[in-house]
Biopython code that builds the backbone (N, CA, C, O; Angstrom):
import numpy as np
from Bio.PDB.StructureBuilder import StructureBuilder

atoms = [
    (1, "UNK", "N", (-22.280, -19.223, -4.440)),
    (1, "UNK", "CA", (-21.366, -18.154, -4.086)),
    (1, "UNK", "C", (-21.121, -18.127, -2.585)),
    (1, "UNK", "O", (-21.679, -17.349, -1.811)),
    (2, "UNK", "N", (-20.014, -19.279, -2.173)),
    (2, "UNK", "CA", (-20.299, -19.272, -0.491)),
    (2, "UNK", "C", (-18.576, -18.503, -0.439)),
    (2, "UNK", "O", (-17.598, -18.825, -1.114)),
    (3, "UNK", "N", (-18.704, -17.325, 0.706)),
    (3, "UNK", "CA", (-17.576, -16.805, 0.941)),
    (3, "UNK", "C", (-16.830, -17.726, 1.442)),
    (3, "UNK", "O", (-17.181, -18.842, 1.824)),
    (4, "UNK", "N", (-15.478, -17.120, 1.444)),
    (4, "UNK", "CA", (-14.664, -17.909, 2.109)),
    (4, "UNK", "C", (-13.620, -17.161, 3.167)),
    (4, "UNK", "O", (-12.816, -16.528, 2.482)),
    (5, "UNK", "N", (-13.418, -17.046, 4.168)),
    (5, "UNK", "CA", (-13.891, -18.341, 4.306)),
    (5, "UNK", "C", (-15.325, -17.824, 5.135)),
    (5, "UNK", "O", (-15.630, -16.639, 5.274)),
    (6, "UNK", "N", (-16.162, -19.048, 5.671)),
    (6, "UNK", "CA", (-17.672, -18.601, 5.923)),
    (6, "UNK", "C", (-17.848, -18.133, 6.662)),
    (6, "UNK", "O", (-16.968, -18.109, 7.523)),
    (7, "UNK", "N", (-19.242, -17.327, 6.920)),
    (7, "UNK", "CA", (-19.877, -16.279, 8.146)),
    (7, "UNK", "C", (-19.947, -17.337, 9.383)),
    (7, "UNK", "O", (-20.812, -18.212, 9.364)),
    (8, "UNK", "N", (-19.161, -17.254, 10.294)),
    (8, "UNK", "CA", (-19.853, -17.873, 11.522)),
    (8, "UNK", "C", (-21.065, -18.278, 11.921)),
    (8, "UNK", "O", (-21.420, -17.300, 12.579)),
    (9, "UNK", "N", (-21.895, -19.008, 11.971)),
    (9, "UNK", "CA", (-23.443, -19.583, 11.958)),
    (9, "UNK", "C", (-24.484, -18.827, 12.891)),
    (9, "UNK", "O", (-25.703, -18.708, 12.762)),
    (10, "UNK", "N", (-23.584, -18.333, 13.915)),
    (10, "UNK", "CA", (-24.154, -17.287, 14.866)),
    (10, "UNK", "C", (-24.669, -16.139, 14.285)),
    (10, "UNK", "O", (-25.780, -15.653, 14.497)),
    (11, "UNK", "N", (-23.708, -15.688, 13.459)),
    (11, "UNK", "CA", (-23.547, -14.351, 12.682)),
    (11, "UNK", "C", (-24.533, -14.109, 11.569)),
    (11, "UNK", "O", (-25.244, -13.108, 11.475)),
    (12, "UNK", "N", (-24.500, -15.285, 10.608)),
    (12, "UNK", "CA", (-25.060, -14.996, 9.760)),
    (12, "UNK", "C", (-26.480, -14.032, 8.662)),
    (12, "UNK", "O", (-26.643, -13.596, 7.522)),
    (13, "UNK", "N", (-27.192, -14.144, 9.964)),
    (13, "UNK", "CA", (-28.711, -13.079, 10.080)),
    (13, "UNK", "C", (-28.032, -11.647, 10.215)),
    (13, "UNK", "O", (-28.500, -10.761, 9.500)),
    (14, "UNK", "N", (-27.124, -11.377, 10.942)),
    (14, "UNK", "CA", (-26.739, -10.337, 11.293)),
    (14, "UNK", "C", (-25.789, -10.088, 10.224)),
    (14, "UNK", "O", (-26.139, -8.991, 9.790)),
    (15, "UNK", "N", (-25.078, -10.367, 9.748)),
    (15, "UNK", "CA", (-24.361, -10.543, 8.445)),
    (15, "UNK", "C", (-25.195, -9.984, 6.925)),
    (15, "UNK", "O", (-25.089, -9.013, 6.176)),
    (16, "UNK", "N", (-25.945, -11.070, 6.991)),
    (16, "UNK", "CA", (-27.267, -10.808, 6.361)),
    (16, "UNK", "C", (-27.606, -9.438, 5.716)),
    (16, "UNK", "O", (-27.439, -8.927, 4.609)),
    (17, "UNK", "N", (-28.122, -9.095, 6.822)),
    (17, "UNK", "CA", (-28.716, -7.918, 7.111)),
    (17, "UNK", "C", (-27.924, -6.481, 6.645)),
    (17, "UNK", "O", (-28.250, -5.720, 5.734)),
    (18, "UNK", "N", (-26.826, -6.378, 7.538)),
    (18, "UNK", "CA", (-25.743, -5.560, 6.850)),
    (18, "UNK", "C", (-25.475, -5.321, 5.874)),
    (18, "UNK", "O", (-25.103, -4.192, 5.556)),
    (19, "UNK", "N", (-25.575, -6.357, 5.017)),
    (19, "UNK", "CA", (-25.288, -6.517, 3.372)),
    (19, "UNK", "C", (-26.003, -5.804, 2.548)),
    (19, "UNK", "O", (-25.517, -5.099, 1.664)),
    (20, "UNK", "N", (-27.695, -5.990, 2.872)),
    (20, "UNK", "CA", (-28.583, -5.589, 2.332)),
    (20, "UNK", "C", (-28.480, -4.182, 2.551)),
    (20, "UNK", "O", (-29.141, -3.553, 1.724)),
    (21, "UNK", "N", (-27.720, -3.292, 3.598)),
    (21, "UNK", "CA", (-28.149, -2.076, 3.787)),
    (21, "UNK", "C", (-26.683, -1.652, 2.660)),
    (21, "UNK", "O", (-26.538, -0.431, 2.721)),
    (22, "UNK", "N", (-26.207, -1.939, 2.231)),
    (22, "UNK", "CA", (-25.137, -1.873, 1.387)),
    (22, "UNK", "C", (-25.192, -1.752, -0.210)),
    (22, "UNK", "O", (-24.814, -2.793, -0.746)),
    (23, "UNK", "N", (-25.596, -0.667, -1.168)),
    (23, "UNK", "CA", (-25.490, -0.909, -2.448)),
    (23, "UNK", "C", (-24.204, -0.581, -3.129)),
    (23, "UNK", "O", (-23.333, -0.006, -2.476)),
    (24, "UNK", "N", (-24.013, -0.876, -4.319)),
    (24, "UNK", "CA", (-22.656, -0.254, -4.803)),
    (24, "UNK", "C", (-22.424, 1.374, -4.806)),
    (24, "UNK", "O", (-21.313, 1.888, -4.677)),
    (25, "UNK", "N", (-23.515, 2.020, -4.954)),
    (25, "UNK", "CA", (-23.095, 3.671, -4.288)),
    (25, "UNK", "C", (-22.349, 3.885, -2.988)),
    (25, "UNK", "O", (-21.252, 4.429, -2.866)),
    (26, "UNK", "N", (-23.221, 3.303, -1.902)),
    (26, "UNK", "CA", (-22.332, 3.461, -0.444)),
    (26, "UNK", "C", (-21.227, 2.664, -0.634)),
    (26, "UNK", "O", (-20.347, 3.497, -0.417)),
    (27, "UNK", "N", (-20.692, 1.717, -0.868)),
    (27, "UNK", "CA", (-19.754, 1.155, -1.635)),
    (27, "UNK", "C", (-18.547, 2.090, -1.714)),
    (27, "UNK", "O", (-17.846, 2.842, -1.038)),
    (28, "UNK", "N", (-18.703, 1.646, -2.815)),
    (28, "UNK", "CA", (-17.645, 3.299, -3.623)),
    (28, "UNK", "C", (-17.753, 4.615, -2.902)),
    (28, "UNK", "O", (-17.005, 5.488, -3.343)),
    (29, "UNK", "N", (-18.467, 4.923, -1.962)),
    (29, "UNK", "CA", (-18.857, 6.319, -1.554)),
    (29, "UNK", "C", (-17.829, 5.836, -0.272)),
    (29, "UNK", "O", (-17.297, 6.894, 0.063)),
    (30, "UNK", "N", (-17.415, 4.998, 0.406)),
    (30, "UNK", "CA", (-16.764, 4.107, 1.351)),
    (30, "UNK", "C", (-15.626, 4.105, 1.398)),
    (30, "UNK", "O", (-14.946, 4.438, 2.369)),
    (31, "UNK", "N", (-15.172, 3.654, 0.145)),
    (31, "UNK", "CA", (-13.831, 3.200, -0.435)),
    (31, "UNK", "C", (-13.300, 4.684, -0.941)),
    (31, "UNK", "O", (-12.076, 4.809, -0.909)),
    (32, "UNK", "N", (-13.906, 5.594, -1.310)),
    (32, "UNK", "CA", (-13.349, 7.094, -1.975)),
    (32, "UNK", "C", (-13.124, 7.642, -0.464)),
    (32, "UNK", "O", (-12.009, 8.158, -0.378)),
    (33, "UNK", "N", (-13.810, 7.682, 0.685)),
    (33, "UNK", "CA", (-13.512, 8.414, 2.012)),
    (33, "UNK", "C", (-12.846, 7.723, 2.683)),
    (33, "UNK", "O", (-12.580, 8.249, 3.764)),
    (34, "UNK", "N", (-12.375, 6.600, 2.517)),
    (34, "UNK", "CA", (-10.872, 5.564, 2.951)),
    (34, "UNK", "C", (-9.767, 6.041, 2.227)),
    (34, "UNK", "O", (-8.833, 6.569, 2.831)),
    (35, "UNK", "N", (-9.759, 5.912, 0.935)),
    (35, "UNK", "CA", (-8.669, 6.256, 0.143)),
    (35, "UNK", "C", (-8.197, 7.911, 0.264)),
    (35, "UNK", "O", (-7.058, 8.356, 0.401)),
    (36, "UNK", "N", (-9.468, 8.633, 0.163)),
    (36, "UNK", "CA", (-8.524, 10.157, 1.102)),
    (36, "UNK", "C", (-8.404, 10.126, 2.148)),
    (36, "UNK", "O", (-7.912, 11.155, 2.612)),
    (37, "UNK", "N", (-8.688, 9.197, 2.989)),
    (37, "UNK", "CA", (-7.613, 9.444, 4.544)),
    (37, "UNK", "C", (-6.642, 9.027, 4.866)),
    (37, "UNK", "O", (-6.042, 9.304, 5.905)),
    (38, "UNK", "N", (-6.109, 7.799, 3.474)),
    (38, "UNK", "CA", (-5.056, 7.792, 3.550)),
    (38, "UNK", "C", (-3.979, 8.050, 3.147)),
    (38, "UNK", "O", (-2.872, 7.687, 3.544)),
    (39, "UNK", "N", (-4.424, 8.997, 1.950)),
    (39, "UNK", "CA", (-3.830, 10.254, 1.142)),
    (39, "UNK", "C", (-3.948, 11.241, 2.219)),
    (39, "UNK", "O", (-2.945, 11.946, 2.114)),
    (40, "UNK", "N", (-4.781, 11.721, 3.366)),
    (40, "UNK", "CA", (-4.333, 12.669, 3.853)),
    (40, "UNK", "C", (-3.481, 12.515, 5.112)),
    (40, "UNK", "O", (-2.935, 13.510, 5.590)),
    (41, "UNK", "N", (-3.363, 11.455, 5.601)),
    (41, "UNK", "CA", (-2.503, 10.068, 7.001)),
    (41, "UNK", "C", (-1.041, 10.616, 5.884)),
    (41, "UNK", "O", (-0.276, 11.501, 6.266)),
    (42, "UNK", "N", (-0.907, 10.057, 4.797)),
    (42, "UNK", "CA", (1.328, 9.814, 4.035)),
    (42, "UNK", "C", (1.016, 11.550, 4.680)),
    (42, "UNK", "O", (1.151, 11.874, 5.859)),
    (43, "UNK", "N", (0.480, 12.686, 3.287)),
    (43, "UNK", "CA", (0.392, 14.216, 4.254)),
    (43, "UNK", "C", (1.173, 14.744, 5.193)),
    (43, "UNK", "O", (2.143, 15.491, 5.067)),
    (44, "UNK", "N", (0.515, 14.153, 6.453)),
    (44, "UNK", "CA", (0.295, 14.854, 7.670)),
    (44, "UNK", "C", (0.185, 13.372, 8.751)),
    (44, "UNK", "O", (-0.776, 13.029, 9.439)),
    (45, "UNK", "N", (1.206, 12.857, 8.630)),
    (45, "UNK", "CA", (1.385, 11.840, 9.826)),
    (45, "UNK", "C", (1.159, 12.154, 11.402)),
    (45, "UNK", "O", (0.645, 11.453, 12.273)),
    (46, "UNK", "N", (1.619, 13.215, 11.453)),
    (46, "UNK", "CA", (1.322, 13.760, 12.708)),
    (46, "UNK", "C", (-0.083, 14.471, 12.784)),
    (46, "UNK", "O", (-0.160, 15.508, 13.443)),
    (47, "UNK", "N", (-1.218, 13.965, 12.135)),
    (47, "UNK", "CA", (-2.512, 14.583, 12.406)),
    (47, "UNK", "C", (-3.291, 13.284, 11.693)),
    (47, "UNK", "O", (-4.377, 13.415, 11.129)),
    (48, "UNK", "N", (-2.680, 12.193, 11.785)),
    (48, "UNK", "CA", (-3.177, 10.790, 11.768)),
    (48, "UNK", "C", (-4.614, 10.643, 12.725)),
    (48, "UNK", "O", (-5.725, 10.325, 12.300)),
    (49, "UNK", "N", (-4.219, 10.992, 14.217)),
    (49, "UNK", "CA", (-5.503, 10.398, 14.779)),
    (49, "UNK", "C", (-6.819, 11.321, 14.593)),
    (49, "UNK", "O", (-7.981, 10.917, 14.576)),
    (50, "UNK", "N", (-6.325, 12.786, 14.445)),
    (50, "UNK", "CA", (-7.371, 13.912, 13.934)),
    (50, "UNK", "C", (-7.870, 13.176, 12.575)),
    (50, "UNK", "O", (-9.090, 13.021, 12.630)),
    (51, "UNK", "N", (-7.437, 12.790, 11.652)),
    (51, "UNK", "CA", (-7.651, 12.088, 10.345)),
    (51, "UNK", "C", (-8.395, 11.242, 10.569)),
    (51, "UNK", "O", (-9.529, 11.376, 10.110)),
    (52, "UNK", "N", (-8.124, 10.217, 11.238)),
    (52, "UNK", "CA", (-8.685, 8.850, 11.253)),
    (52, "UNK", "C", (-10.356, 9.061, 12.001)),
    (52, "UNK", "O", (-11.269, 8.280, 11.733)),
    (53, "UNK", "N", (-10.536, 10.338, 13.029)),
    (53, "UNK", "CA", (-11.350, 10.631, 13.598)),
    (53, "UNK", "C", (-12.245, 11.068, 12.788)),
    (53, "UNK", "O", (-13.383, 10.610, 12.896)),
    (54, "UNK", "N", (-11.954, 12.068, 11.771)),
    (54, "UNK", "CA", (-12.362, 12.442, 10.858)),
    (54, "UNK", "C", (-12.978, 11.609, 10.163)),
    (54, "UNK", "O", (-14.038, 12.042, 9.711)),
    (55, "UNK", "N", (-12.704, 10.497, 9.882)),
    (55, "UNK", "CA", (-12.782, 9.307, 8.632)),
    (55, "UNK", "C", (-13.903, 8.884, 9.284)),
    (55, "UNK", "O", (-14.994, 9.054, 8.739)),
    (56, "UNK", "N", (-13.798, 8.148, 10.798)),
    (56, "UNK", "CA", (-15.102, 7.348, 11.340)),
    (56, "UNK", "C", (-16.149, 8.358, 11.524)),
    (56, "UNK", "O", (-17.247, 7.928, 11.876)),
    (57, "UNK", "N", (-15.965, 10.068, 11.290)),
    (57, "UNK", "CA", (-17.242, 10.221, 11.149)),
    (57, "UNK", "C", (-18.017, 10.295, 10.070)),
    (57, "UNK", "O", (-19.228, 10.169, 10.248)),
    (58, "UNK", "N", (-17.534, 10.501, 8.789)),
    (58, "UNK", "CA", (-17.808, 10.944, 7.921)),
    (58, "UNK", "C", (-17.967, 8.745, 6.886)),
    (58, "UNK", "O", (-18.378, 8.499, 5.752)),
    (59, "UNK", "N", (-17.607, 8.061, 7.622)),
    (59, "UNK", "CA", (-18.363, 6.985, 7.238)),
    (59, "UNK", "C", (-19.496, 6.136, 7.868)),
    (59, "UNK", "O", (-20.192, 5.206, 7.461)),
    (60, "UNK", "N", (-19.366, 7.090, 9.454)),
    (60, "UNK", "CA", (-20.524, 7.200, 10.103)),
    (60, "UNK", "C", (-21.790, 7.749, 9.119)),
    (60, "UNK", "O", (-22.836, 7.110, 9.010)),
    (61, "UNK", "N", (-21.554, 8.943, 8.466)),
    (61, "UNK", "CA", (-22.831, 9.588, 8.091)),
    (61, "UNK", "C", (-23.307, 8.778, 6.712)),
    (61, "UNK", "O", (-24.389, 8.433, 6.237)),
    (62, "UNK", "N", (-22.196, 8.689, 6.411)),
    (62, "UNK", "CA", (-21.974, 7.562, 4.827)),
    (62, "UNK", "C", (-23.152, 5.984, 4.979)),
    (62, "UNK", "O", (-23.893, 5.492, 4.128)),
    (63, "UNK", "N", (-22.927, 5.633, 6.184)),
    (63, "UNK", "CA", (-23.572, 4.554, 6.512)),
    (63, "UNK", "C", (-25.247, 4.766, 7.175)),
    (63, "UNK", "O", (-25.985, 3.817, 7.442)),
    (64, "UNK", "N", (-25.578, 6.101, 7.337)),
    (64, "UNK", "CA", (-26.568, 6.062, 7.709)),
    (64, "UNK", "C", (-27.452, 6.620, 6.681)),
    (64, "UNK", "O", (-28.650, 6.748, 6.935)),
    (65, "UNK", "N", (-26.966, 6.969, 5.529)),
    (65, "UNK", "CA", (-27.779, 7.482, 4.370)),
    (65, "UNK", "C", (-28.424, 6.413, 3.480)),
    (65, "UNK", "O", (-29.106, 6.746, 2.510)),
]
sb = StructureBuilder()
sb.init_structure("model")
sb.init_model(0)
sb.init_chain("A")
sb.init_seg("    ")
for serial, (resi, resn, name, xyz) in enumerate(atoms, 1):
    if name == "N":
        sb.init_residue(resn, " ", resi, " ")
    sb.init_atom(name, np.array(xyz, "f"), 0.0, 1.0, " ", f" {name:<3s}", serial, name[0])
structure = sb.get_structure()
């Protein structure tokens, strides 16, 4: 199962690693707080960067659980 295209050779440990902190809950828990920001971005275009601000924190907290 080699991606394609491949992890840079530098990268790879660090790559690695990331992955593992990753199950299909945070996953999907990821992809559901992407998909409403960009249901709430069509909305309220003009409160895009408040939105988007919104988004990196709340997959900030997503990623540290």
């Amino acid at each position: 199962n080699e991606l394609k295209p491949p992890v840079f050779f530098k990268e790879k440990d660090n790559f690695t690693r990331q992955i593992r902190l990753w199950n299909l809950q945070k996953t999907e828990r990821v992809l559901t707080i992407i998909n409403e920001g960009e249901t709430e971005i069509k909305k309220s275009p003009e409160l895009s960067k408040a939105i988007v601000g919104n988004i990196v924190l709340r997959l900030t907290a997503a990623a540290s659980k």
